[in-house]
C-alpha positions in Angstrom: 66.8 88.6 93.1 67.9 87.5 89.8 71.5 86.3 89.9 72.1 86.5 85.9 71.0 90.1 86.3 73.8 90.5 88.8 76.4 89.1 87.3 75.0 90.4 83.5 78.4 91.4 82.0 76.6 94.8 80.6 76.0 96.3 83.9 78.7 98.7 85.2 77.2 99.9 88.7 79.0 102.2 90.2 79.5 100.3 94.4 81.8 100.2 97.4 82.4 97.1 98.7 81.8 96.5 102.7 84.0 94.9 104.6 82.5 94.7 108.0 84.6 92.6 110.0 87.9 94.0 108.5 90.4 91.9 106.8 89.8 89.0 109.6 89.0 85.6 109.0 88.6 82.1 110.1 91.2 80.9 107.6 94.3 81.2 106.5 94.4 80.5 102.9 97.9 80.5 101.6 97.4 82.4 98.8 95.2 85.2 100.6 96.3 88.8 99.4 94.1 90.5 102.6 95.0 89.1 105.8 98.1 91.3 105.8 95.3 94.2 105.8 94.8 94.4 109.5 98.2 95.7 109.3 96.5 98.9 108.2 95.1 99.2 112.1 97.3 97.5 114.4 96.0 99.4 117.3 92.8 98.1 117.1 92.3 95.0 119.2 88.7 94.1 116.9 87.9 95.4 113.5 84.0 95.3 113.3 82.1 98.2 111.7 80.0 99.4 114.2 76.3 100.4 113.9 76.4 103.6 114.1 79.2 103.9 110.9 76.8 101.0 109.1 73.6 103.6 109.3 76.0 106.9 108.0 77.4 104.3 104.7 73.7 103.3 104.5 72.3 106.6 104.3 75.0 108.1 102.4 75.1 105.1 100.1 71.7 105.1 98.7 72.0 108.7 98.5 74.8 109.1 96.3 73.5 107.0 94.0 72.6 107.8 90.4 70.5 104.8 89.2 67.6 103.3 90.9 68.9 100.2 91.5 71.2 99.6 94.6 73.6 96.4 95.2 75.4 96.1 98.4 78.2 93.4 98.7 79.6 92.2 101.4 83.0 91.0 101.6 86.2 90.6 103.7 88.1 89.1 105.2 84.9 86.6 106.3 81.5 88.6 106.3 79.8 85.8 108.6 82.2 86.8 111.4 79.8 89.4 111.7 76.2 87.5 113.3 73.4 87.7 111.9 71.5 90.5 113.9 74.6 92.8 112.0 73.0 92.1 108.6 69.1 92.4 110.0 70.3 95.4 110.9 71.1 96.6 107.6 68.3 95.2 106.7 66.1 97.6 108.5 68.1 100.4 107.6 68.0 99.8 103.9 64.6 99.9 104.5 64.6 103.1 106.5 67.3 105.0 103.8 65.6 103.1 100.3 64.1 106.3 99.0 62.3 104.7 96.7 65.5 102.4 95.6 65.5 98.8 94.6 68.1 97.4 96.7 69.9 94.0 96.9 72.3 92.4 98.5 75.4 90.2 97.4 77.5 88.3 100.2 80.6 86.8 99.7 82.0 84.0 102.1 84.0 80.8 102.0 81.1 78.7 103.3 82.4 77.4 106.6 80.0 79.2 109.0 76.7 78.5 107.3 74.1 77.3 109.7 70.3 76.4 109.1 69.3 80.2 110.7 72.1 81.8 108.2 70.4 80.1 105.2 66.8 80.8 106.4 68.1 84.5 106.3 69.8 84.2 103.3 66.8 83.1 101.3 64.0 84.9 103.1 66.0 87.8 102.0 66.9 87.2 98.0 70.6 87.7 99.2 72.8 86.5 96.2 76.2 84.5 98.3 78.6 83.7 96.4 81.3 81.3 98.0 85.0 80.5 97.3 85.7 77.1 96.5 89.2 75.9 94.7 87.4 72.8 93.1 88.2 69.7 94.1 89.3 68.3 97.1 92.8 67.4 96.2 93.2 71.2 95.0 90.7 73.1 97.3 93.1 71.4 100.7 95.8 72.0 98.8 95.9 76.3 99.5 92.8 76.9 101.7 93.2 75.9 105.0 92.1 76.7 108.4 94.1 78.5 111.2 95.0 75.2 112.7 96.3 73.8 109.0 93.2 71.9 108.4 91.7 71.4 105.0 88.4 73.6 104.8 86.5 71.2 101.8 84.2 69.3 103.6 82.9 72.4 106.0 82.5 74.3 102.5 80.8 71.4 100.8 78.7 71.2 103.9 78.2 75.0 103.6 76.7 74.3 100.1 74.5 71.8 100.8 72.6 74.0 103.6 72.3 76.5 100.5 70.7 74.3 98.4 68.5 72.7 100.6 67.1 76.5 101.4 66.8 77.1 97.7 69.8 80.2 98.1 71.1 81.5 95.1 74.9 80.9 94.7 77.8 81.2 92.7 81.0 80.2 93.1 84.6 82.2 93.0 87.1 79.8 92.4 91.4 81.2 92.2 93.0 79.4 89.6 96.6 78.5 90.8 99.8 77.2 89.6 98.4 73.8 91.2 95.0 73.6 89.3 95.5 75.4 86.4 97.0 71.8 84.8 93.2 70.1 85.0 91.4 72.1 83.6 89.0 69.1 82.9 88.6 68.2 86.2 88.3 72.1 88.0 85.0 72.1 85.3 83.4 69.4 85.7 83.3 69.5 89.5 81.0 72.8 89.0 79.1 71.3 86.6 78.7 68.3 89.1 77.6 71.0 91.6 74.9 72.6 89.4 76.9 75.5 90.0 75.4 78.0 87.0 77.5 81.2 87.6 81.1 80.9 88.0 84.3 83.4 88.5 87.6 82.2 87.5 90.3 84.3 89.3 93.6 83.8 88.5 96.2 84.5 91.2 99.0 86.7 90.7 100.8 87.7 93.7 104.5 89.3 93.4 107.0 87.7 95.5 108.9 88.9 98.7 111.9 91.0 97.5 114.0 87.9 99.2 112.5 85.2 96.7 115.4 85.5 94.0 114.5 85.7 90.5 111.1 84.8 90.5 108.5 88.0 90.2 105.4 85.8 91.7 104.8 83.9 94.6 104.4 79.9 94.4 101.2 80.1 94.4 100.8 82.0 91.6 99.8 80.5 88.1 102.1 81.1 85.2 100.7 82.9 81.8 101.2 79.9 79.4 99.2 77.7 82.2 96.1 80.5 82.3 96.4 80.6 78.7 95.9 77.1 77.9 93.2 76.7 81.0 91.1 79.2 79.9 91.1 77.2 76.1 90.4 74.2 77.3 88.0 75.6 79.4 86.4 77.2 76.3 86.4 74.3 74.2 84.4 72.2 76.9 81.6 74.7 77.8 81.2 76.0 74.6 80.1 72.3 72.9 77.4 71.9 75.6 77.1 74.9 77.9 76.5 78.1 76.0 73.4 79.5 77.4 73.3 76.9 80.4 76.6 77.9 82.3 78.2 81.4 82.8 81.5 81.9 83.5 82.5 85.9 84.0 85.5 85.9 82.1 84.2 84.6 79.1 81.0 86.8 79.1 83.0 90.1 79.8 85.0 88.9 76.8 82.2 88.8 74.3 80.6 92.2 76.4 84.0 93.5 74.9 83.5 92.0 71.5 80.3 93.6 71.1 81.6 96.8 72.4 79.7 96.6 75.5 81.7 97.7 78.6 81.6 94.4 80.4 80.9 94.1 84.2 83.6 92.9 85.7 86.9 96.0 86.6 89.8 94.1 85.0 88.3 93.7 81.3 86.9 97.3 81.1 89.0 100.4 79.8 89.2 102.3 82.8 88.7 100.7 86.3 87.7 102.5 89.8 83.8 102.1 90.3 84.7 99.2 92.9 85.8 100.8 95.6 86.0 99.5 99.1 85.6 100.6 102.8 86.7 99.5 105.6 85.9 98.7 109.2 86.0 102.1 110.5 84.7 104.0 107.6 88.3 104.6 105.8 87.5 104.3 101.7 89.9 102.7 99.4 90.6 103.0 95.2 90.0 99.4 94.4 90.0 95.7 96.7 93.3 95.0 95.3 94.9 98.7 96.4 94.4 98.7 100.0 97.0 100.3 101.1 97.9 103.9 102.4 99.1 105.7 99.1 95.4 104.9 97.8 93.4 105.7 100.5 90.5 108.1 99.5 89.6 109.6 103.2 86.8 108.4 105.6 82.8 108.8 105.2 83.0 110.1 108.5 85.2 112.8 107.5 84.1 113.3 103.8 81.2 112.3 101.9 81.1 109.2 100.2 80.3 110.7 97.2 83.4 113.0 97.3 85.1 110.3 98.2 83.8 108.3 95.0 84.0 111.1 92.2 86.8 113.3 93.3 90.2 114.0 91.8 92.4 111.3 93.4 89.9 108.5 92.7 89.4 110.1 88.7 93.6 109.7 88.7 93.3 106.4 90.2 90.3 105.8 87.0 93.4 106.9 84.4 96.0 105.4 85.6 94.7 102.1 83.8 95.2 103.3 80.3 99.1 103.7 80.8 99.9 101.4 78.6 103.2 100.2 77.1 103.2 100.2 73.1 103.4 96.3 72.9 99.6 96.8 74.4 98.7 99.6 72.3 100.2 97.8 69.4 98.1 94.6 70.3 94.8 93.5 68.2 93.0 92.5 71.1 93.4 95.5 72.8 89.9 96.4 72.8 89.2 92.8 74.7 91.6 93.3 78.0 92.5 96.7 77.7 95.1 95.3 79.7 93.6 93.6 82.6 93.8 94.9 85.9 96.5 97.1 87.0 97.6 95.1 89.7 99.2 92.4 87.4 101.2 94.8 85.6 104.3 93.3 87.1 106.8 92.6 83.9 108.3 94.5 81.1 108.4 94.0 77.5 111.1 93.0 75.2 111.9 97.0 75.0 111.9 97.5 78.3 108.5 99.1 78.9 107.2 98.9 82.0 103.6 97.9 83.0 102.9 94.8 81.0 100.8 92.2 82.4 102.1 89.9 83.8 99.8 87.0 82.4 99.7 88.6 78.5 101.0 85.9 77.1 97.8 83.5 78.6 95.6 85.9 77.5 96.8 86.5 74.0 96.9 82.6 73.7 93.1 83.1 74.7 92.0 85.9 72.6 93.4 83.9 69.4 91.7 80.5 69.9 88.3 82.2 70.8 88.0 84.8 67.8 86.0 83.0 65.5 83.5 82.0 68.0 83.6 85.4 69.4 83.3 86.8 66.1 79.9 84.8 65.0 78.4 85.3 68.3 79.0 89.2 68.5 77.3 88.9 64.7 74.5 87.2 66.3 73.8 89.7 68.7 74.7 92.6 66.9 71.7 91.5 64.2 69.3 90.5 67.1 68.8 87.2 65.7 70.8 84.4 68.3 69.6 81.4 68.8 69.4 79.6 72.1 73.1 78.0 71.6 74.9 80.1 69.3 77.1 77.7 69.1 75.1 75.4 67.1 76.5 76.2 64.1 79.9 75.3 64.8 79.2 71.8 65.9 
């Protein structure tokens, strides 16, 4: 499997994302926004999809699709507290339901559990992993930890190793916190040092307990003139030496939206809703990040997926991400965030509109200092005539 095709920011498959072991995990990152999910089931003693409910999603998963091309991701939670005879399963059944489909597979996983046999799989498979790592040690430790308090760096740097050494195509998810977001520099460079090609910045936004005073986020949570001047300095560094070389989501689904492309990735698109998510037991959700009862689509079991995927509530759930307030409508780089995702929408604007991101002001700060490169390389495209680092004229 090709990884830049996967992560291309002008593909917009529509996909539900499995979660077969449930919200569970063997950490306890401090930042995690799913852990609190197995709240949704708290009669259930173990929340594993069971074979029978994978072979129904399988079947009715390749089915309902309307391209040829079919990803499944896996996600959680951990996915590798699932063993490996779970995913030869699917395997087989992919196989079984394919239809004449071209099917792949994306896993996601903080890197702790891979063995030699997991690897093996892994790459005798063309499975795409990608695995969450904070950076650097001092800032990985700092948030994701183990059950027991225990910094998770070394068993995910480990977990890496075993990946390259099988030749596994990887890409790493890294959150950008209040912590990490001052080095910049240093969060970079480490990937780089890794050979890491394809990288996800996420930034974390979580609100705070109604019992935390004033403050709207948690700790944890980075503020919007830190991502603003992160994703800069980010910028300046890979776009001197790394155009072409390293690719980093946000800022392709930026120039995807420059071009007037719809970009890949949910937040940076003008509607949202073609990632959903199911659960466990078969129960389908709007979005990873609205798991919760009120947005709850029904059960495969009960419905059809593809009901479930293009009915009414879902197609409200789609709309609901153009409410905008005026400031945003107002805004000249609307077209480039239309935004971002609904989830951050946590603040209000000098008029008192609701629903303004929380992180605007970072991204506005970003949107100015990377116009005129955006500008010359969506020219570039546009007349079909880019070089191998666009860049090169700047410099």
């Amino acid at each position: 499997m090709d990884a830049q095709a996967v992560c291309s920011p002008f593909s917009h498959p529509l996909f539900v994302m499995l979660k077969p072991a449930g919200a569970r995990c063997n950490l306890a990152c401090r930042y995690c926004y799913y852990l609190d999910k197995a709240g949704l089931y708290p009669d259930t003693v173990r929340h594993q999809m069971s074979d029978e409910l994978l072979e129904e999603f399988t079947r009715q998963y390749i089915a309902a699709q309307t391209q040829r091309e079919v990803l499944f991701t896996w996600h959680g939670g951990e996915t590798l507290l699932r063993p490996l005879s779970f995913y030869q399963k699917a395997l087989k059944l992919q196989q079984k339901y394919a239809n004449g489909h071209l099917i792949d597979n994306c896993l996601q996983t903080n890197g702790t559990l891979l063995t030699d046999e997991w690897c093996r799989f892994l790459k005798d498979n063309n499975w795409l992993v990608g695995v969450s790592i904070d950076g650097p040690q001092r800032f990985h430790d700092a948030y994701r930890r183990d059950r027991q308090d225990r910094g998770t760096f070394q068993r995910v740097m480990q977990g890496i190793e075993r990946l390259n050494r099988y030749g596994v195509e990887w890409n790493a998810m890294a959150v950008v916190n209040r912590m990490n977001a001052d080095h910049p520099h240093d969060f970079y460079q480490f990937f780089r040092n890794l050979g890491c090609h394809y990288i996800q910045f996420t930034p974390i936004v979580e609100p705070a307990s109604e019992h935390a005073g004033d403050d709207l986020v948690t700790a944890e949570s980075v503020r919007p003139g830190q991502w603003g001047q992160f994703l800069c300095a980010l910028f300046d560094e890979w776009v001197r030496r790394d155009v072409g070389q390293y690719f980093i989501q946000l800022f392709d689904a930026t120039l995807a939206n420059w071009v007037g492309v719809e970009p890949g990735v949910c937040s940076m698109c003008r509607t949202c809703g073609n990632a959903l998510v199911m659960e466990w037991n078969g129960d389908v959700y709007s979005c990873d990040h609205f798991v919760s009862p009120q947005h709850k689509l029904g059960n495969i079991l009960e419905q059809p997926l593809a009901t479930l995927c293009y009915g009414g509530q879902q197609d409200r759930f789609r709309r609901l991400k153009t409410t905008l307030p005026q400031q945003c409508l107002a805004c000249p780089f609307l077209f480039a965030c239309h935004g971002e995702c609904p989830k951050n929408r946590l603040v209000e604007t000098s008029e008192g509109e609701p629903r303004l991101n929380y992180l605007c002001q970072g991204y506005r700060m970003f949107f100015e200092h990377v116009a005129p490169y955006m500008d010359f390389m969506a020219n570039e495209l546009r007349a079909d005539r880019a070089p191998a680092n666009v860049m090169d004229a700047f410099f």
